[in-house]
Structures are given as C-alpha cells and as structure tokens.
Backbone bond lengths (Angstrom), bond angles and torsions (degrees), N, CA, C in turn:
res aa  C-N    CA-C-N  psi(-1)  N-CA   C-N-CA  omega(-1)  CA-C   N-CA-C  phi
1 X - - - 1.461 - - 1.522 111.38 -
2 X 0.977 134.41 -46.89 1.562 165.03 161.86 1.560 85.89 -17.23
3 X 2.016 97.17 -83.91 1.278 88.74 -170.56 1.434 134.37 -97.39
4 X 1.687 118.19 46.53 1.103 118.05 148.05 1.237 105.87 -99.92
5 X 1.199 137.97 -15.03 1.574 130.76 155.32 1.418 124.66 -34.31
6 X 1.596 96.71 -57.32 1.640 113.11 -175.75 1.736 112.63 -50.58
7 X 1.940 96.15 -54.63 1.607 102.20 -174.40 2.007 113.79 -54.82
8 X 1.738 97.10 -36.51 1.398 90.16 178.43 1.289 127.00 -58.07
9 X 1.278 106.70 -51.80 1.478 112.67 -171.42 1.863 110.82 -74.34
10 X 1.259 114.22 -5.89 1.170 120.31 163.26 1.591 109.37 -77.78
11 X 1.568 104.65 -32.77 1.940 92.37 -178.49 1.891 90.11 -88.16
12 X 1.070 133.79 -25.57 1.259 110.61 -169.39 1.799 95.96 -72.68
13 X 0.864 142.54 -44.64 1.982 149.00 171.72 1.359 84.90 -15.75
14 X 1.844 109.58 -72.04 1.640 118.30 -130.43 1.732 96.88 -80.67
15 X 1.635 118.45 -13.34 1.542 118.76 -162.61 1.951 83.92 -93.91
16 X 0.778 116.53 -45.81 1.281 136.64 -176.33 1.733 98.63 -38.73
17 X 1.416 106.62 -79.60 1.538 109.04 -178.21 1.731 112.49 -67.70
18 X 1.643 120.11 4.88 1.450 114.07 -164.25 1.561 80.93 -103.69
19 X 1.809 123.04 -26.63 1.399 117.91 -177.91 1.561 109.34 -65.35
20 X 1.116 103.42 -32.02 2.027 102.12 -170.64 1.241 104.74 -89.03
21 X 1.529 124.11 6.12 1.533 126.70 176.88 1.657 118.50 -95.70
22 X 1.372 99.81 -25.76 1.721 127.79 -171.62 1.408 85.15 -92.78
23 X 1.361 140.98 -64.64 1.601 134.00 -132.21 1.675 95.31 -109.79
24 X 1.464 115.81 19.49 1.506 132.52 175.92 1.413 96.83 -115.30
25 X 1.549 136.26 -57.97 1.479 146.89 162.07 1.344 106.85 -47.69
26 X 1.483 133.88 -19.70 1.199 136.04 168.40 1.533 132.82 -73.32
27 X 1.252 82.91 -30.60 1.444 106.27 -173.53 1.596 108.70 -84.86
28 X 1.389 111.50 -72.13 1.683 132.47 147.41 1.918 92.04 2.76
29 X 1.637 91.69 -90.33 1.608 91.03 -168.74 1.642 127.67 -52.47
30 X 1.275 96.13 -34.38 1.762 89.26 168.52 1.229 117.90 -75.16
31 X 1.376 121.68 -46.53 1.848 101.06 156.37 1.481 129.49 -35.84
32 X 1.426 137.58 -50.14 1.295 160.32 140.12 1.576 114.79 -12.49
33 X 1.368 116.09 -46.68 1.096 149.28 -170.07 1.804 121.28 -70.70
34 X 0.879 87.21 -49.35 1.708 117.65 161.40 1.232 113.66 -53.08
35 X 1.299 121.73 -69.62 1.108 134.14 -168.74 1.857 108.80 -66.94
36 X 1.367 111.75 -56.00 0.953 114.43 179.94 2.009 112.17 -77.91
37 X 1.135 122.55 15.47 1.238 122.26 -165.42 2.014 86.85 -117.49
38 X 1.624 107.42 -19.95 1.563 105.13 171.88 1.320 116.46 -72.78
39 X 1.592 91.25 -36.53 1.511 96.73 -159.78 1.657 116.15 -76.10
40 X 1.814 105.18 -22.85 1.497 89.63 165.93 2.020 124.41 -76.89
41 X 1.212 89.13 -23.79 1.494 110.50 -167.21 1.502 88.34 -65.51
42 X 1.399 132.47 -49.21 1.625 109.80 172.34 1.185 129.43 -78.16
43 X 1.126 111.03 2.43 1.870 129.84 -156.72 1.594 83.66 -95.34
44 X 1.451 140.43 -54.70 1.829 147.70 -128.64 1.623 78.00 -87.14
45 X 1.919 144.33 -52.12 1.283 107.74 -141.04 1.474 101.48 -97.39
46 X 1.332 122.02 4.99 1.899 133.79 172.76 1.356 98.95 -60.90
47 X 1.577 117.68 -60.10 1.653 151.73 -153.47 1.879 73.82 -66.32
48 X 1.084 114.68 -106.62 1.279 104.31 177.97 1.629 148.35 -28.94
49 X 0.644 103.89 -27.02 1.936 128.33 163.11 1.637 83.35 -72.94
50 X 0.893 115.67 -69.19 1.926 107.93 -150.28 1.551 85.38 -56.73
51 X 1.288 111.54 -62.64 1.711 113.56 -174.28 1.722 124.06 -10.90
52 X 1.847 83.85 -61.36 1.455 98.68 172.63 1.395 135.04 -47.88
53 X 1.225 81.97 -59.54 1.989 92.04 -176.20 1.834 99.87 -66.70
54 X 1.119 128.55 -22.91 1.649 118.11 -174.59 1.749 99.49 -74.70
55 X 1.916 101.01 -48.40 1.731 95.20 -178.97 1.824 111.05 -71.04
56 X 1.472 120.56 -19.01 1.365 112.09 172.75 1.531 104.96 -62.59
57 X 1.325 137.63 -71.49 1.464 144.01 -172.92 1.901 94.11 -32.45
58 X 1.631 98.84 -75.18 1.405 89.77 -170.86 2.130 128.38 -36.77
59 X 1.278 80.90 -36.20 1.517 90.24 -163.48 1.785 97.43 -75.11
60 X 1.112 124.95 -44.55 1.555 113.64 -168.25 1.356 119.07 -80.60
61 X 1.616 123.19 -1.58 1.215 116.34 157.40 1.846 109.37 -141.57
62 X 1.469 114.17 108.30 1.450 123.59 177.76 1.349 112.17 -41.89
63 X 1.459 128.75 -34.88 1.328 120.55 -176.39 1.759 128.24 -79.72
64 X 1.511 101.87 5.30 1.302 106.91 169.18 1.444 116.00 -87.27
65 X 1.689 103.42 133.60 1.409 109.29 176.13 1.281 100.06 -143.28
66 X 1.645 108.44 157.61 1.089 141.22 -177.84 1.502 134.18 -151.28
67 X 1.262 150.90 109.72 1.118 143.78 -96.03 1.813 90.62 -112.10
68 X 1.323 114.81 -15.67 1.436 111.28 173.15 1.774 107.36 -94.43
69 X 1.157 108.16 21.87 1.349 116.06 -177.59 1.791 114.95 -106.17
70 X 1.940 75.55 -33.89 1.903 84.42 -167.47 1.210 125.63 -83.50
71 X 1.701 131.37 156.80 1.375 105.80 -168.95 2.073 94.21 -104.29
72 X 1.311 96.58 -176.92 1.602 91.39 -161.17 1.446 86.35 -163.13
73 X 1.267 106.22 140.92 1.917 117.93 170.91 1.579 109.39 -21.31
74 X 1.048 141.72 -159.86 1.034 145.78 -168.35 1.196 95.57 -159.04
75 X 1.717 130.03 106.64 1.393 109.70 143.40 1.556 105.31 -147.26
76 X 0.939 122.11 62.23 1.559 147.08 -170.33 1.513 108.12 -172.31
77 X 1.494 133.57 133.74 0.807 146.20 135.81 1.617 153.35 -115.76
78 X 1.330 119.18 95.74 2.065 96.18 -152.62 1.610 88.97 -93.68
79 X 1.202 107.48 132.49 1.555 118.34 160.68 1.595 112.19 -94.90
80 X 1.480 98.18 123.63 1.771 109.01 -178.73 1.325 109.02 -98.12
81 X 1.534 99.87 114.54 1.877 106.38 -154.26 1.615 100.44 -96.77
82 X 1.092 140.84 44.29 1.541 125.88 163.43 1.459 140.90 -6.03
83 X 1.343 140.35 108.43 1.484 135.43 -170.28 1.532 98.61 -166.50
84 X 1.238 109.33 -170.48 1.634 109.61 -172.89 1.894 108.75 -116.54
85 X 0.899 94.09 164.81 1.740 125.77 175.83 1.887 98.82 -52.75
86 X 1.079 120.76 -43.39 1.590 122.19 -145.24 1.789 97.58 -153.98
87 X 1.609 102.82 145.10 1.719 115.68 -166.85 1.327 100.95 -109.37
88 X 1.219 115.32 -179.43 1.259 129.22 -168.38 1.566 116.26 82.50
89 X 1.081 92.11 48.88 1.555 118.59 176.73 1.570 123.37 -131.15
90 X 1.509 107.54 47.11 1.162 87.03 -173.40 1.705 128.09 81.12
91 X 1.695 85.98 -152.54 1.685 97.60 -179.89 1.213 102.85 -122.96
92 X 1.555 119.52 33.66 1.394 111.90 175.46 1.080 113.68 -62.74
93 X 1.353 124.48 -64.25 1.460 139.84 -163.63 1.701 105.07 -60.95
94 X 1.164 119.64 -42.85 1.607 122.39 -174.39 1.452 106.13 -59.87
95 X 1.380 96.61 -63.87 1.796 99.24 169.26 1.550 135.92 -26.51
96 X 1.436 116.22 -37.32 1.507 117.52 -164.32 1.506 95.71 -117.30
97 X 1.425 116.99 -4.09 1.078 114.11 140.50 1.512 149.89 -80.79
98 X 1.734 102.61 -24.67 1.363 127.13 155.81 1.578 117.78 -42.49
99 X 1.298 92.19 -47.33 1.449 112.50 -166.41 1.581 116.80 -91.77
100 X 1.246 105.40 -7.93 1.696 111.41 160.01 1.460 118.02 -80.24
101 X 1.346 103.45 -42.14 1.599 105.77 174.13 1.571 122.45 -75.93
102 X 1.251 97.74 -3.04 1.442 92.03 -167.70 1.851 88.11 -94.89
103 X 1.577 114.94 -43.16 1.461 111.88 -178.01 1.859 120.47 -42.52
104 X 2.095 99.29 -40.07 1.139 120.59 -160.22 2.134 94.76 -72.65
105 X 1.108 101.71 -12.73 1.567 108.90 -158.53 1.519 92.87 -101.79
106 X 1.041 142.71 -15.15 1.551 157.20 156.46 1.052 107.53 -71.10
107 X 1.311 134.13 -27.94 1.630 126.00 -157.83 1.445 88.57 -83.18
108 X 1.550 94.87 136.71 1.893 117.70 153.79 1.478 107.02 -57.24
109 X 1.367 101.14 144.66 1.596 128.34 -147.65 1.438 75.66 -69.28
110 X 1.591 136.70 -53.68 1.601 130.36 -151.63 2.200 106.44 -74.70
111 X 0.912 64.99 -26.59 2.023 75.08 174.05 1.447 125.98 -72.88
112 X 1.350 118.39 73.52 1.234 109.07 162.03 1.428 152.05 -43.99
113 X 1.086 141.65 -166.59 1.618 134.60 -169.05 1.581 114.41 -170.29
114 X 1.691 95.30 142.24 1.460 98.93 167.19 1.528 107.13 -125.85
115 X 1.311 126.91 173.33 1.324 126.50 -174.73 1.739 101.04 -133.99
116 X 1.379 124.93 122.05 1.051 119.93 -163.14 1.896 83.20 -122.91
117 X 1.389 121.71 103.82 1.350 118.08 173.85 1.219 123.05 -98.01
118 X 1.414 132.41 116.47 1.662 145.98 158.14 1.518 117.93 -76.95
119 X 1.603 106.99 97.81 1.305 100.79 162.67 1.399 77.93 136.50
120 X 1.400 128.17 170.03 1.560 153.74 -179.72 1.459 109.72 -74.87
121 X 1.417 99.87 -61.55 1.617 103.34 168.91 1.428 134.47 -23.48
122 X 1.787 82.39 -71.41 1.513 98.85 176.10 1.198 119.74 -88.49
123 X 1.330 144.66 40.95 0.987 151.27 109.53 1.407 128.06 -80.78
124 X 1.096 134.04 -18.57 1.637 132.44 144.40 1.490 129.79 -52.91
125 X 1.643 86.88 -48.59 1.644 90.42 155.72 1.332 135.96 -63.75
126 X 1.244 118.32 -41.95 1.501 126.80 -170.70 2.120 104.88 -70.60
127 X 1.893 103.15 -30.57 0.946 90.76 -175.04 1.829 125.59 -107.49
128 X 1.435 94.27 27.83 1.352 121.13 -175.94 1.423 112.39 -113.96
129 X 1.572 128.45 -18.60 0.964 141.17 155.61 1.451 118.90 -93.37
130 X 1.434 115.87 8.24 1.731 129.79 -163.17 1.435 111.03 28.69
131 X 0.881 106.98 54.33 1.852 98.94 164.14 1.359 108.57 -87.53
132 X 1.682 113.12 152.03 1.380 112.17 -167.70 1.423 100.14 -91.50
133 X 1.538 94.77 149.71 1.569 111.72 -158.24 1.417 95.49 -99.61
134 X 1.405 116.92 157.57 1.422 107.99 171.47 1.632 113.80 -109.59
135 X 1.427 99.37 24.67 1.724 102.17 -166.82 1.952 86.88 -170.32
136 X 1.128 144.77 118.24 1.365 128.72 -154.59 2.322 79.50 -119.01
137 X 1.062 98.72 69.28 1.880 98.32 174.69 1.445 88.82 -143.67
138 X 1.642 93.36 161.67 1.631 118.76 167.82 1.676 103.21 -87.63
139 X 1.260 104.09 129.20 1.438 96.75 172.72 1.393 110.42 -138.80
140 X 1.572 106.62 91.08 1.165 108.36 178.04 1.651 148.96 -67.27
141 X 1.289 126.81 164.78 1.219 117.04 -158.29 1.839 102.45 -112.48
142 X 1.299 131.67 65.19 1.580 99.89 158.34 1.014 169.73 -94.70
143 X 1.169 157.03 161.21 1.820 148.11 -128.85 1.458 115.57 -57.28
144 X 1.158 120.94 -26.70 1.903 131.59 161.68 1.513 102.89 -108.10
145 X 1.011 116.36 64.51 1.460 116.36 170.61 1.757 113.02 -57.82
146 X 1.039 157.97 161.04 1.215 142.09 161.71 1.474 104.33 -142.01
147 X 1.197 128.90 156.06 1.469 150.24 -142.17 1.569 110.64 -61.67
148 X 1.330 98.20 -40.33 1.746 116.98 178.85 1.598 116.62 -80.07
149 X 0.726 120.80 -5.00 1.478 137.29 172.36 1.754 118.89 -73.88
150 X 1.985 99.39 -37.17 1.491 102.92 -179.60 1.749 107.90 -105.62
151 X 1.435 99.34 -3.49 1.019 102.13 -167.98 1.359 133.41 -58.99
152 X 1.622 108.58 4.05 1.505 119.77 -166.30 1.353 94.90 -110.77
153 X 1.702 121.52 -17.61 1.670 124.40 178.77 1.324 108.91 -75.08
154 X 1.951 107.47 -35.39 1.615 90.96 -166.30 1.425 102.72 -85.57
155 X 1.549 117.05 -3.24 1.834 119.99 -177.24 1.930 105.56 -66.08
156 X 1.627 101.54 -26.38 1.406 113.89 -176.66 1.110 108.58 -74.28
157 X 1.063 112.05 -63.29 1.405 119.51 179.80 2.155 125.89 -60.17
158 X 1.208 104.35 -26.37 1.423 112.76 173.85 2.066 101.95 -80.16
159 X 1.512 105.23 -36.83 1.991 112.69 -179.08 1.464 90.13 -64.33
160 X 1.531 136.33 -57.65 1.503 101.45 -166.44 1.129 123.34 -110.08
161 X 1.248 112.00 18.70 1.832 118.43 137.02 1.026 122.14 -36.54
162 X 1.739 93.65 -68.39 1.963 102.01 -161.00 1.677 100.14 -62.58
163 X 1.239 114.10 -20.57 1.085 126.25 -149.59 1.663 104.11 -87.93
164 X 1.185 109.86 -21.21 1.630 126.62 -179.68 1.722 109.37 79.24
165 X 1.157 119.74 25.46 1.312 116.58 -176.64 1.811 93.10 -80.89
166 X 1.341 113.90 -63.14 1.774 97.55 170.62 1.843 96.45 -107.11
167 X 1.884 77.95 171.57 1.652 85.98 -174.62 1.425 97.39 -126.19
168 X 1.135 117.27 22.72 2.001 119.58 171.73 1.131 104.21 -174.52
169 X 1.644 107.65 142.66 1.611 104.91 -174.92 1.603 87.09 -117.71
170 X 1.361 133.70 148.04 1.053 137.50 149.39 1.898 118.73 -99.36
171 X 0.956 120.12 150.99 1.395 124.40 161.67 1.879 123.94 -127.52
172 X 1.666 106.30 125.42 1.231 109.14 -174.04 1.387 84.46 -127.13
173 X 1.766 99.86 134.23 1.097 145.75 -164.15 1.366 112.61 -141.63
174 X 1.803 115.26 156.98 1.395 109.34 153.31 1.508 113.19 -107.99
175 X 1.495 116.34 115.20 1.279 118.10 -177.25 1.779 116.51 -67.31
176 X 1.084 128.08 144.24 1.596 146.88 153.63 1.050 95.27 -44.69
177 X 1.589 121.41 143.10 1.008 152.25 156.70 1.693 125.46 -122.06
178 X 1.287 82.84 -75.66 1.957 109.14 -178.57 1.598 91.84 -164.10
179 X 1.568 108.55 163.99 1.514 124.87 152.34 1.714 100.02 -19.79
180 X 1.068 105.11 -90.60 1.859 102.47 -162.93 1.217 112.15 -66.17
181 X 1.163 140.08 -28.53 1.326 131.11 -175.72 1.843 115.65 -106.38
182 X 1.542 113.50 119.67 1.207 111.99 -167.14 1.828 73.40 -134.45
183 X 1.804 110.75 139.08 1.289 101.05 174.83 1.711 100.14 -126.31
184 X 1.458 117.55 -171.39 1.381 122.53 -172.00 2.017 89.36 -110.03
185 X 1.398 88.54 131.76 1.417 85.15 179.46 1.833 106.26 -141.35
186 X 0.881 109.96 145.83 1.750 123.89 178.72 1.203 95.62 -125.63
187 X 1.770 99.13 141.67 1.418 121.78 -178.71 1.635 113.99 -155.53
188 X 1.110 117.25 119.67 1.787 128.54 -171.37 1.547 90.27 -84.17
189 X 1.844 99.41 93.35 1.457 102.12 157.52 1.693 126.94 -100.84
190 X 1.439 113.62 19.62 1.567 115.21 153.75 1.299 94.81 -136.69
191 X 1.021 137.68 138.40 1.186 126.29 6.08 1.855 108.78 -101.59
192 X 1.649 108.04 144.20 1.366 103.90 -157.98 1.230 107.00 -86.54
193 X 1.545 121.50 121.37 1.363 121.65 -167.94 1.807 127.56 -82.84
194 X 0.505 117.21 97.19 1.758 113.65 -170.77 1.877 94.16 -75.36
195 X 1.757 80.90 123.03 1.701 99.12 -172.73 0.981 102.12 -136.02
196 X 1.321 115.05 -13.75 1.989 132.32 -145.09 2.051 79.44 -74.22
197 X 1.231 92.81 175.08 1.043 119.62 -171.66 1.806 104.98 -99.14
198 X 1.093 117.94 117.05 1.609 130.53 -172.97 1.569 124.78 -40.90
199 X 1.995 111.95 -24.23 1.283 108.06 174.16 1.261 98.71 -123.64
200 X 1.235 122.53 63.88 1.460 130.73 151.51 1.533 103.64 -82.27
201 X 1.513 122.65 145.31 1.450 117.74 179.79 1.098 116.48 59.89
202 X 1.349 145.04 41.12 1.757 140.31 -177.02 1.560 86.39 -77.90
203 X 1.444 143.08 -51.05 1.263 127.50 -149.61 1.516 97.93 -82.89
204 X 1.111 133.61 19.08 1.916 133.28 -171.90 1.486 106.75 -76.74
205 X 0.976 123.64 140.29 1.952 98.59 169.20 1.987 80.25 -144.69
206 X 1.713 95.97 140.25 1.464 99.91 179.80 1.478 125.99 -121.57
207 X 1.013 134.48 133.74 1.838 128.17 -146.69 1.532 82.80 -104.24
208 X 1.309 116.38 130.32 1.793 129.39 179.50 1.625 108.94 127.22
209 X 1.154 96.90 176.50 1.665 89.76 147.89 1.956 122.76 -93.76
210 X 0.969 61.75 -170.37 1.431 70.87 -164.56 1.270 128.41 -94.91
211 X 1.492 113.36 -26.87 1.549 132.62 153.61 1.863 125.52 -53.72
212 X 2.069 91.42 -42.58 1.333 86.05 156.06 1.562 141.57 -77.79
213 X 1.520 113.44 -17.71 1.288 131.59 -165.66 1.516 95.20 -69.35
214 X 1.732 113.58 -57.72 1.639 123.52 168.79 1.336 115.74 -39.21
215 X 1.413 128.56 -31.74 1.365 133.87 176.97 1.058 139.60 -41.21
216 X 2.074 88.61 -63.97 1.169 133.53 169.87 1.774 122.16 -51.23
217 X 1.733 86.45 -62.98 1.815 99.33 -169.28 1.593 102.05 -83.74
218 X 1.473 138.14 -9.87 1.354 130.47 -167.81 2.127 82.84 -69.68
219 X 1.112 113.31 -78.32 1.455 126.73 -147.71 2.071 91.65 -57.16
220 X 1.141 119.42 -45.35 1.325 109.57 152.83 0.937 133.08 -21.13
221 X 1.785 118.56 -78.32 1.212 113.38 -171.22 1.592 111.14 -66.81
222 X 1.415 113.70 -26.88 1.586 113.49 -171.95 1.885 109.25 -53.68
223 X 1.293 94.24 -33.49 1.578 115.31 -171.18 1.607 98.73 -64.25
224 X 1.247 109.72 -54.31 1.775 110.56 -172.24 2.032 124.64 -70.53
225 X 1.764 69.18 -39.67 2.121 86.51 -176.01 2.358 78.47 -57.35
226 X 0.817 116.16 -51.38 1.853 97.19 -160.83 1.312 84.94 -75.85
227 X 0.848 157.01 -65.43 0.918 136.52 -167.89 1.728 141.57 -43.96
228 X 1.464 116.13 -39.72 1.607 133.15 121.46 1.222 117.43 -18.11
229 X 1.533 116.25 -72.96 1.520 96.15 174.42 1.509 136.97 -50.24
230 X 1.250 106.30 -48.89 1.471 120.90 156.76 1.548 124.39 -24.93
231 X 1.391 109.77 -55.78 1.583 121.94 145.63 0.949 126.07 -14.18
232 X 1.507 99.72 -66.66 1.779 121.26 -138.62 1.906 76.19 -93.63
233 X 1.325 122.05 -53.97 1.465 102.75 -151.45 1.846 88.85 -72.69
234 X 1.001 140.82 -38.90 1.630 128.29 174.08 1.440 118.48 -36.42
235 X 1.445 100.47 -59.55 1.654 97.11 176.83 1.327 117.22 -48.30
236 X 1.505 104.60 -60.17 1.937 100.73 -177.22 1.489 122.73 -52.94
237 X 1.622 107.48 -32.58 1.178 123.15 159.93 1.921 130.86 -34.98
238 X 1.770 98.49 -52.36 1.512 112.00 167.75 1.781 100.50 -67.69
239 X 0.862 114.62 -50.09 1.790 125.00 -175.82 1.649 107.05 -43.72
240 X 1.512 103.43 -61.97 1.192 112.63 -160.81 2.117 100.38 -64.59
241 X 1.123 103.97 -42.60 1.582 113.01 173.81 1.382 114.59 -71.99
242 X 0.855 132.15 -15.49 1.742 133.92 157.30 1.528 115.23 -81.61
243 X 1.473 113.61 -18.53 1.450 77.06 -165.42 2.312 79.50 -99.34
244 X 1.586 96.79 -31.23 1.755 85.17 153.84 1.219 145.08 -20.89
245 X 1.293 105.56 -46.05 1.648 128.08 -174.43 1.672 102.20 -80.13
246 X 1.332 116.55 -46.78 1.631 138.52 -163.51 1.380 88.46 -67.43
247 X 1.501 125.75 -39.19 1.312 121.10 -156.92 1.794 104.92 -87.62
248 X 1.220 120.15 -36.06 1.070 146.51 -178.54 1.550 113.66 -64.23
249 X 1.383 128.06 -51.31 1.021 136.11 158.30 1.542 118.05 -61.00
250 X 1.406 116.02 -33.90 1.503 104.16 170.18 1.282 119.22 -76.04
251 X 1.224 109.44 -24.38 1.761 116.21 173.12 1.439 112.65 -54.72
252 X 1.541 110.65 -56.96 1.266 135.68 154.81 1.609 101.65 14.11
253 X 1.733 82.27 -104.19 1.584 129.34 -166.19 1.870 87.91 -50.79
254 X 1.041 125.15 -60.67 1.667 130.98 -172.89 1.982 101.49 -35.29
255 X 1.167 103.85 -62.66 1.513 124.59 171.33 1.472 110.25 -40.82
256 X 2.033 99.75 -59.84 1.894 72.27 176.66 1.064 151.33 -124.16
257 X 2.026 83.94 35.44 1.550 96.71 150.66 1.518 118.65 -72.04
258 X 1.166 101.20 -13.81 2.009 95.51 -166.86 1.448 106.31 -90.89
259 X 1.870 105.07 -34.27 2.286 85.76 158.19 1.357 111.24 -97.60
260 X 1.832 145.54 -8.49 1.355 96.73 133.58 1.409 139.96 -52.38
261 X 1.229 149.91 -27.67 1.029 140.86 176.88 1.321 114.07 -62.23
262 X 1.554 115.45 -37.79 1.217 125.47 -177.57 1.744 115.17 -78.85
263 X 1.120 112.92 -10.93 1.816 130.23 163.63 0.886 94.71 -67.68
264 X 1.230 128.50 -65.12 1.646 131.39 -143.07 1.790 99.00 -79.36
265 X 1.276 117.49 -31.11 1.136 101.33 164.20 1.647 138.47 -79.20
266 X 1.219 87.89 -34.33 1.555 99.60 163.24 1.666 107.74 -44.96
267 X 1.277 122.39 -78.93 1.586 145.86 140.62 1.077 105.92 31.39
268 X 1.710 112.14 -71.59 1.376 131.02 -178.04 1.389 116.99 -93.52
269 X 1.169 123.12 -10.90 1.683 123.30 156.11 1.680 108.23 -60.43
270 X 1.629 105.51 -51.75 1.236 97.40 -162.54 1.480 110.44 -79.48
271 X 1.876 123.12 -0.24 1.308 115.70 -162.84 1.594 88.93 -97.63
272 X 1.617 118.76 -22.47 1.342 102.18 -160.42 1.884 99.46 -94.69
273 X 1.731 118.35 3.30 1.470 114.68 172.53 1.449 105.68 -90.30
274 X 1.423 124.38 -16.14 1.153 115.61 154.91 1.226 140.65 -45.26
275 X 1.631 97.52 -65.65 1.908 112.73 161.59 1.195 122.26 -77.47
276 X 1.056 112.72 -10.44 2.222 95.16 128.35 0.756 121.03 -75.76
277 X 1.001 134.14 -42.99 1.930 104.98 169.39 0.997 155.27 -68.58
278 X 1.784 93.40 -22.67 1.261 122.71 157.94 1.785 100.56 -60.05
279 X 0.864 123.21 -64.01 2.030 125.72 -160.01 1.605 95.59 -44.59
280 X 1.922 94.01 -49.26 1.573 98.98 -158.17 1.889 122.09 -70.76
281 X 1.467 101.58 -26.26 1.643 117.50 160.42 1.581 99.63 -57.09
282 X 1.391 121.31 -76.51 1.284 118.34 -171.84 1.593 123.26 -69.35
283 X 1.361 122.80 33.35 1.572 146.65 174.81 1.803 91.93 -117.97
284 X 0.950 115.43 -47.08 1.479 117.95 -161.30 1.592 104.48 -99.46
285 X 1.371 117.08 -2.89 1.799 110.76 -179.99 1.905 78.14 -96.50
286 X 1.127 122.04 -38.25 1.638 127.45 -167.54 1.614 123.82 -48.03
287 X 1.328 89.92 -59.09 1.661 124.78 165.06 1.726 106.79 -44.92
288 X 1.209 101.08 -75.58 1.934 104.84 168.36 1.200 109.62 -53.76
C-alpha cells in the first residue's frame, strides 16, 4: 500500500511540473500572438490596395499582357505547403498536410507536381512521403520573420514560372480567423486572375506607361500576397498552440485531481490498516 502511495504522488510531482510547462507555453504564445495577429491585420489592406491598382491597369486597357497574368495548359503544378518550424500545436501542421495529399490524390494522371515546403514540418512531410520538391532546402519559418528572408523562395518560384517549368502555383495555408478558429485554405497565386470588378479605382491616374507600371507592380504584388500568407499561417500558428497548451494544462489539472483523490484514498486505506492493528494489538495485550 505504502508503495502505491509513493508511485502516485510521484506521477502527481511529474503532471504537476508538466502543468506549469503547458500553461507557461500558453501564455508565451498568446503574447506572440498579438503581435503577429497585428502584423497580418496591417499587412491584408496593402495586399489589397496593391490588388487593385494591378486589376485597375489590367481592366482599362485589353491589350495589356503579361505572362504572370496569362492562363496556359496545365501541366506543372508547385503546391506552396505552409506550416511551422516546431509541434505542439495541435492539428495545425497535420491539416495542411492532409490537405496536400488529398489535392495531390485529385490530380489528373497527365498533371504533374512540385512541392515547394515553408516551415520544418512541411518539409519532413513532403520528404517522407517523397514528393518532388521544387527547391530540395529547409526553409525555415521564425516568429519575426521579415520579408527578405523569403525573398530568395519567391525569386524561385517567379524563375520557373516564367520559365514554364510549372504552370500554377497553389498555396495551402492555415488562414486567421479569431483565437478559435484557424481554417485550411488554398489559393491559386500564379496565375493572377482578374475577376475584380472593372470600376474599381476610376479616380487612379498613373504617370508612365502602363505596360511598364504592370511590370513593375505584377512581380511585387506576387512577392507580398506570399508573403501575407506567411503572416496569416504564423498567427494561426501562435493561436492554434495556445489554445493547445490551454487544452493541455486543463487535462493536466483534470489528471491530478483524479490521483489526488486517488492518494487520498490510498492514504486512508493505509491509515485505517494501521488502526487495526493498532485496536487489534491492544484487544490482545487486554485479553492477557
């Protein structure tokens, strides 16, 4: 009895210090969280502004073209797989990986694929399932990421475009929402689709031509829209690991109420086989 006492209160110690380790990582990430939950929220109305002025140019004169504009057969595809550096997040990371294989498992037999992975994750994944990479490096993601850091991925990714090695890039991400809601989202960021509506920007007027201005801002915005995502999947990233941590720590605490309770009974098994023995010695010194 003794020593199932000992083992309990040894697992209640070790749940004990694993609770102040989770609800410390909890904390961590919602601080984290903040910051990176600003940085997309100012990052989305640039991304959009730039949007505009590329679909205004396109739309007011039909004869402008640009080769990241145009659409073209399909027989290349690189999927831009987004996830993080580090686990304990949940189901972030499983998710946008779920959801790569399931895209890759859709593809028509004649359509090939590349897998261009951001983040640690998704590069374990991509190279544990051998999918062909379109860049075979780790390119990690950390918590102040800044613009120049990816800037050599989206240079890769824009060279074998032009280049016709793929003819569509997709990106799967987990988009921002709020704290609880982080969703899986895909988005065809080459080729750039003009859907926008034709009198967006009528009051714009632009000094150049106009072929060059498209030149300029197409490879721009391509540079920022990935870059946004990057954002967007970090933030959900801090989100998704806080409310992980939140969950983890309540499990925690759930646990050790159920082997304290289970001490305390032990506790009192072993206090009340005592005083039997105690009663039953002092019945039998009585008797003599």
């Amino acid at each position: 009895m003794a020593g199932q006492s000992r083992k309990v209160k040894t697992r209640i110690v070790a749940t004990k210090k694993t609770a102040q380790i989770t609800k410390a990582m909890n904390m961590v990430s919602a601080s984290k969280l903040k910051s990176a939950e600003n940085a997309i929220k100012e990052y989305r109305p640039f991304i959009a502004k730039t949007r505009d002025i590329i679909v205004h140019l396109a739309s007011n004169d039909s004869s402008l073209k640009h080769p990241l504009m145009e659409k073209r057969p399909i027989k290349n595809i690189c999927y831009l797989l987004i996830s993080s550096d580090r686990g304990l997040a949940g189901a972030f990371n499983s998710n946008v990986c779920k959801e790569l294989t399931k895209k890759i498992n859709k593809l028509n037999k004649n359509i090939g694929f590349y897998i261009l992975p951001i983040g640690f994750k998704a590069y374990v994944y991509t190279k544990k399932q051998k999918y062909p990479l379109l860049e075979d490096k780790i390119i990690n993601i950390r918590d102040n990421i800044e613009f120049g850091e990816i800037s050599g991925i989206i240079e890769v990714i824009l060279k074998n475009y032009l280049l016709g090695n793929i003819d569509e890039v997709v990106v799967i991400y987990n988009h921002y929402k709020n704290t609880l809601i982080q969703e899986i989202k895909t988005d065809i960021v080459l080729p750039i689709e003009n859907n926008d509506s034709k009198d967006s920007l009528t009051n714009y007027e632009f000094d150049g031509e106009v072929q060059e201005i498209l030149n300029t801002a197409l490879p721009i915005y391509i540079e920022n829209t990935i870059y946004s995502y990057i954002l967007d999947s970090k933030a959900s990233e801090h989100a998704a690991r806080m409310n992980s941590m939140k969950s983890a720590t309540d499990n925690a605490n759930d646990v050790i109420a159920s082997l304290e309770l289970l001490y305390n009974r032990a506790r009192q098994a072993a206090i009340t086989l005592e005083l039997t023995d105690i009663v039953g010695g002092a019945s039998v010194v009585n008797d003599n």
